[in-house]
N, C-alpha and C positions, 0 to 999 in steps of 0.2 A: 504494500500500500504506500502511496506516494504521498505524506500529509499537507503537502504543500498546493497540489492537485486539484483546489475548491474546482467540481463543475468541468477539469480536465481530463483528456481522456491518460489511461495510468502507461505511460509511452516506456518504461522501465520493465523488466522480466515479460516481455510481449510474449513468449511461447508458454511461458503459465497461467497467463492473465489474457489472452488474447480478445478482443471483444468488450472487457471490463474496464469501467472507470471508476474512478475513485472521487472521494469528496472530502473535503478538508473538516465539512461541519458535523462529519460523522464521528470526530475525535478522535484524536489520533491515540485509537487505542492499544499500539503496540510500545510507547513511550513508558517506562518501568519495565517493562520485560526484556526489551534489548538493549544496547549501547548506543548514544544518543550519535547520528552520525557529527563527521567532523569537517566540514566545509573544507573545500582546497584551500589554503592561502592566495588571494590573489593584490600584487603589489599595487602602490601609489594607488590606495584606497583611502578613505577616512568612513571609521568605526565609528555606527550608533548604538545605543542599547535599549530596550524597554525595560523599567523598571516598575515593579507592580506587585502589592503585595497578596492580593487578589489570584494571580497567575492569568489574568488573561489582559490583551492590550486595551480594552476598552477603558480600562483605569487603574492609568501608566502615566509614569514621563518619561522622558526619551534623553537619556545622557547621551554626550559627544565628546572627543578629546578633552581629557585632563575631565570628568564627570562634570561635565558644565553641562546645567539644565538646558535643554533646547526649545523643548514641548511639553505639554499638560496635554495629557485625553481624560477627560471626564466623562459617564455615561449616566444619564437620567433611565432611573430603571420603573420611570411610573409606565401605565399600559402606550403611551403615547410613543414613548423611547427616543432621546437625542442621544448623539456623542458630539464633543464638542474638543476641538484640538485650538489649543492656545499658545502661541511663543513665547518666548523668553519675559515678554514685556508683558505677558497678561492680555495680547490681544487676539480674540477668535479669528483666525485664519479658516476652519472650515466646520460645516455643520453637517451630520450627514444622521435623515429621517430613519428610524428601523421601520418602515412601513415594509409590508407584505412583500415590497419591490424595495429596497431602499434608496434613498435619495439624497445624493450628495452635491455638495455647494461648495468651492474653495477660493475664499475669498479672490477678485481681482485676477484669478486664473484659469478656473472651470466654473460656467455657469452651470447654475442647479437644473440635476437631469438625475436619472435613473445610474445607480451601478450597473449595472447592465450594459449603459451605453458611458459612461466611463472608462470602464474596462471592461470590454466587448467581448465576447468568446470568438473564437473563431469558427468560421464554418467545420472544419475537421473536431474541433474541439480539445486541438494541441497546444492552444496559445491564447493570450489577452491580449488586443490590441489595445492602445491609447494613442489619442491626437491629444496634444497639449500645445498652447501656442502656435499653431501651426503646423507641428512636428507631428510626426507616426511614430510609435512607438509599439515595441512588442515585449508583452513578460512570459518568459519561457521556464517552463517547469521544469527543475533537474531532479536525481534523487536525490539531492540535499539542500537544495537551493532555487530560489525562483530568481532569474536573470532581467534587466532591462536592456534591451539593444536595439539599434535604427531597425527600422524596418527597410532593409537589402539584400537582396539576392545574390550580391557576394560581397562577404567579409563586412555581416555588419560588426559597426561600434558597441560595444560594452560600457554603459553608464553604473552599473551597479546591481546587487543584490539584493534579497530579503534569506532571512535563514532561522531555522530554529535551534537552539544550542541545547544544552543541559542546564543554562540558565535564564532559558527563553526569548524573546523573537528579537534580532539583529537584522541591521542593514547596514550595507556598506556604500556607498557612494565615490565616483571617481571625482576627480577636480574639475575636467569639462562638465560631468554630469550638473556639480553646484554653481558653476558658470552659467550655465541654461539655468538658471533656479528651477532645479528640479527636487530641490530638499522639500519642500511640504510634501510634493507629487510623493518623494517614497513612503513620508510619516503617514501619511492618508492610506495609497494602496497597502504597506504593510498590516493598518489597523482592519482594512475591509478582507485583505486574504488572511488573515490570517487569527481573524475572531471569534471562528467558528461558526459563523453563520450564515445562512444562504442570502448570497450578492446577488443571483441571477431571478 
């Protein structure tokens, strides 16, 4: 099972699984029984971490080099349901509805539209696409890690990670990638895949 997977098809052990797909909100219930994997190292990255005493991202903050606060996610858990991600300064950067369909909003960058069409499935159901600013973007499921790259058909670009550890949900970021200000773009996708809940 691939927990990273939400709504992907499980593209890893194909001749055992062939046909099946896996789903992230199904809980990743093999986590205690095996050895939590261990992400490749990959260079000239800059490390984030969710921090939560809860265990799930919904409410977290998000350290960065040297444990400097970056982000607040907070979740209103009345029948209504927001989460609410805030920067360093206390200001909301993005709201995102738990409606049936949820709907997310990031300030000044994604207007408010469905997760669904935020992060798109693909027709095959191997990949997430995202348009942000103009840009195509594709998140690619590995078995350890969920990838950000241009969307090209050869040798695309590498912006960064999402990953689960033994100490829970991480992303890494390249230096072009926070040039493009793409740092909400990962705090947001990492809290919608990786909350357990169904985005589509």
């Amino acid at each position: 099972m691939n927990p990273f997977s939400q709504g992907w098809s499980n593209t890893t052990n194909n001749s055992r699984n062939a046909g099946q797909s896996a789903s992230y909100g199904q809980g990743p219930s093999v986590y205690g029984a095996l050895p939590y994997p261990t992400p490749t190292p990959t260079p000239n990255v800059i490390g984030f971490t969710f921090v939560t005493s809860s265990g799930s991202v919904l409410n977290s903050i998000v350290n960065g080099p040297q444990s400097q606060t970056y982000f607040r996610v907070t979740t209103d858990t009345t029948s209504a349901g927001f989460s609410v991600v805030q920067n360093s300064r206390l200001e909301t950067i993005t709201i995102i509805e738990w409606r049936k369909h949820p709907v997310v909003e990031i300030c000044g960058i994604v207007s408010k539209r469905s997760s669904s069409q935020f992060l798109a499935l693909s027709p095959d159901k191997t990949h997430r696409l995202m348009n942000v600013r103009g840009r195509n973007y594709r998140w690619m499921p590995d078995a350890h890690y969920i990838g950000l790259y241009s969307v090209s058909a050869v040798n695309p670009q590498f912006f960064g990670r999402i990953s689960q550890t033994r100490d829970g949900t991480e992303f890494e970021v390249t230096a072009e990638a926070l040039q493009l200000g793409l740092l909400e773009i990962f705090v947001v996708s990492a809290v919608l895949l990786m909350c357990g809940r169904n985005i589509d």
